[in-house]
N, C-alpha and C positions, 0 to 999 in steps of 0.2 A: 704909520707903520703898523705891523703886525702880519697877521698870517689867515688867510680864511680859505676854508675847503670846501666843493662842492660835494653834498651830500645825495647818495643813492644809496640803494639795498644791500649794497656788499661793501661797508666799511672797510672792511680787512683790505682792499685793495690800497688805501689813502692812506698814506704818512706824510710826514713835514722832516726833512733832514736836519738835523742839529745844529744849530747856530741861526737857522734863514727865517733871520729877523728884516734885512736891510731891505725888505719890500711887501706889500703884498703879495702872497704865494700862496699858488695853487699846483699841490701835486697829488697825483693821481698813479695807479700803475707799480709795478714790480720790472725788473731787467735794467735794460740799456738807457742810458739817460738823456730824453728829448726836452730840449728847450724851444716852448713855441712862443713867438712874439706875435701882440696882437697889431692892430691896426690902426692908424686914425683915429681918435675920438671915442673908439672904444675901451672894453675892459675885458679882461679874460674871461667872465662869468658869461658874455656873451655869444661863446666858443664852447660851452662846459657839457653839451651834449656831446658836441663831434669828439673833444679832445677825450672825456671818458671812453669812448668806442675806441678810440687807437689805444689806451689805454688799459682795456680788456684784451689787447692782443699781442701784449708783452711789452709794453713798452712805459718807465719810468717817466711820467712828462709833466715838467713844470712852467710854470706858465706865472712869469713877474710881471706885473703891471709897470710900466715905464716908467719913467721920471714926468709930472707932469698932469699922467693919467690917474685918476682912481681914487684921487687920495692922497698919491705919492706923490712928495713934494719938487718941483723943479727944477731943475739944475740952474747953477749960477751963471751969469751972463755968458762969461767966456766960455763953458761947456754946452751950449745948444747949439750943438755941431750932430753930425752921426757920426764925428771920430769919441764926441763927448757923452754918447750913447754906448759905444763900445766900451768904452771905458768905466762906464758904470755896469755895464754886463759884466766885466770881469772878476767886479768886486763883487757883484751879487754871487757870481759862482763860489770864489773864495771864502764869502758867508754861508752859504748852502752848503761846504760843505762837498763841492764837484770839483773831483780833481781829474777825472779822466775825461780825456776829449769828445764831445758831445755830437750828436746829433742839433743843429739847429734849422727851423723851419718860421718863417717870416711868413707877412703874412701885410700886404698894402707897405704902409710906412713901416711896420714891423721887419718886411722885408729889406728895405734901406737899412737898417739898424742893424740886420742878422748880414748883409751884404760886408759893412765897415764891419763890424765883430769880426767876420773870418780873414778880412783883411789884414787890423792889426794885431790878432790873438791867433796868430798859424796852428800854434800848439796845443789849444783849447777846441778847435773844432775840426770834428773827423768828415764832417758833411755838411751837404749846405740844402734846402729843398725853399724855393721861392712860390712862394702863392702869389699870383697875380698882385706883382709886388712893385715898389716902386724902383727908381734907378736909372733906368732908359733915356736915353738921352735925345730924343725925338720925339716929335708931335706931329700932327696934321690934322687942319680943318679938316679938310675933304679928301681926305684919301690918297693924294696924290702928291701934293707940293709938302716935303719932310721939311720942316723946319727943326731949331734946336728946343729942348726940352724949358729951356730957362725962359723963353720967347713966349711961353703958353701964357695968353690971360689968366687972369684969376676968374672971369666971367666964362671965361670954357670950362674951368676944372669946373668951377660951383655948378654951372649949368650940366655937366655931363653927371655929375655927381646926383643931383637930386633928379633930373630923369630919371636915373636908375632905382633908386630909390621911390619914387614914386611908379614904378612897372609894376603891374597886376602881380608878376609872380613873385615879387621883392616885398610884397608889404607889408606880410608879417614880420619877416627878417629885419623891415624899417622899424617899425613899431617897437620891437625888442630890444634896435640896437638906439634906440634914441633913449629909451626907460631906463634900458643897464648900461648904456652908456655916456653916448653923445649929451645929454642934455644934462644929468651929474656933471660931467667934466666941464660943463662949458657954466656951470651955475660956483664950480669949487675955485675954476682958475683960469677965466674964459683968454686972458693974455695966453696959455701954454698952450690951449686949445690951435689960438690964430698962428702963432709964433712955429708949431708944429707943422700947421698945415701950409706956410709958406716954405717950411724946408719941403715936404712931401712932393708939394708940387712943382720944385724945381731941380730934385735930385737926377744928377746925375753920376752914374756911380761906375760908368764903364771903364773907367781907368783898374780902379780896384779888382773890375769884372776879370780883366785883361790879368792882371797878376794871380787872380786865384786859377785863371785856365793856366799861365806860366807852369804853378808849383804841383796843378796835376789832382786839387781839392774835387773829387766828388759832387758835382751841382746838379741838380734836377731843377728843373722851371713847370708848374703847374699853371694856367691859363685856364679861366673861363671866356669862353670864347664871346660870349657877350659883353664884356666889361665894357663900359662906356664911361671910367675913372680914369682907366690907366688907356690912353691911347693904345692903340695895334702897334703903331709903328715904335714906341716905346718897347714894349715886349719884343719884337723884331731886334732893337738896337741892342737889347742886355742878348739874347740868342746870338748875336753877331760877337758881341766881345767876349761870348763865353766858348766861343767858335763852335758855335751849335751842339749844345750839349744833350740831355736827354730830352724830351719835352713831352710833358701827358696834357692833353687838353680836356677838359668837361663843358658839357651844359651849363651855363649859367653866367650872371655878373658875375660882378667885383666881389660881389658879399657871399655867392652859391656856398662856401663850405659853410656860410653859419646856418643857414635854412635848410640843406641835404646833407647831413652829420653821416650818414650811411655812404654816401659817395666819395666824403671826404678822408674818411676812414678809411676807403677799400685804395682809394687814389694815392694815400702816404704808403699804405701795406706797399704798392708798388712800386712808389719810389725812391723809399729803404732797401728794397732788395737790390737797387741798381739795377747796371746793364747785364 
């Protein structure tokens, strides 16, 4: 437990809200208050360029390290759910100190977790913005035959996964996210590690998708069109349940916001403003 901040030139920008003890936290920023959830394997610090850039342009953005990740200790048997991820976002806000309803931005499996959050917390989030996130309930070999999401080997996820990771343009961003991330978490608690990435890899989350279009929630879907983590046809499946809501696409993998922190920055600017 405890609290660490990313440090640059203008301290004045970083505070920590009173109480937000119940996790590692990183906050940044003045105004409206953004909750980003990180990823797979990662940790927030691995995000700490991009998220300061959104944070320079009015936005309060805190960023917990999960249950599991970083440090932070793991949820007990019966909570490693994404309803048992929600559930502990709740109480991390109630510790922070957040009582008004939040902007939330996910981000891979972060995105699963910020999905059930707005499901079962209606009144806790005012928006939803998914980064090439998980939840889709379809896959495809080859482009053609959709099969369901639960069906996906674990030999495809792994293999689509370290492809990417190993592409020319991804290798700094690997190299980074293995240091400040993946390889800590998998050395502190390598059961949370695996145990995560078999819910990741077979979330399906269209049901919930289906009720936050019902109530009329705010959702924006970001896409790097290269992603070779999260199938196409997955991204396709949550746009269908979300009955094609806004959608900004970029350049890049699975990972593009953590290596073009400037892109990623300018691509939430516009998916905060809505339609």
């Amino acid at each position: 437990m405890g609290v660490s901040l990313i440090q640059n030139s203008e301290p004045e920008i970083f505070g920590v809200p009173a109480g937000a003890d119940a996790a590692t936290l990183t906050v940044v920023g003045r105004g409206s208050p953004v909750v980003f959830l990180h990823g797979w394997g990662l940790t927030p610090r691995v995000y700490g360029r991009s998220l300061s850039m959104l944070a320079q342009h009015g936005h309060r953005v805190l960023t917990p390290t999960l249950p599991g990740f970083g440090g932070t200790p793991d949820h007990p048997p019966e909570a490693r759910t994404f309803a048992g991820y929600a559930a502990w976002l709740g109480r991390f806000l109630d510790e922070a100190g957040i009582s008004e309803p939040i902007t939330l931005i996910g981000h891979s499996f972060g995105g699963g977790v910020a999905i059930q959050a707005a499901h079962d917390l209606p009144e806790r989030v005012a928006r939803l913005v998914l980064v090439n996130s998980v939840g889709g309930g379809a896959w495809s070999s080859d482009g053609w035959g959709i099969r369901p999401i639960g069906e996906r080997p674990l030999w495809d996820w792994g293999a689509s996964a370290l492809g990417e990771a190993l592409s020319i343009r991804t290798i700094a961003h690997t190299a980074a996210s293995l240091v400040n991330g993946f390889l800590p978490n998998t050395l502190r608690d390598p059961g949370a590690v695996w145990r995560t990435a078999h819910l990741a890899r077979r979330a399906d989350l269209r049901h919930e998708l289906g009720v936050l279009a019902d109530r009329g929630l705010p959702v924006s879907l970001v896409w790097g069109r290269g992603d070779r983590t999260i199938p196409l046809a997955s991204f396709e499946s949550m746009r269908k349940a979300l009955r094609n809501p806004p959608v900004l696409t970029v350049t890049g993998g699975h990972g593009w916001l953590i290596h073009d922190p400037t892109t990623f920055a300018d691509t939430l600017r516009r998916a905060l403003r809505g339609p």
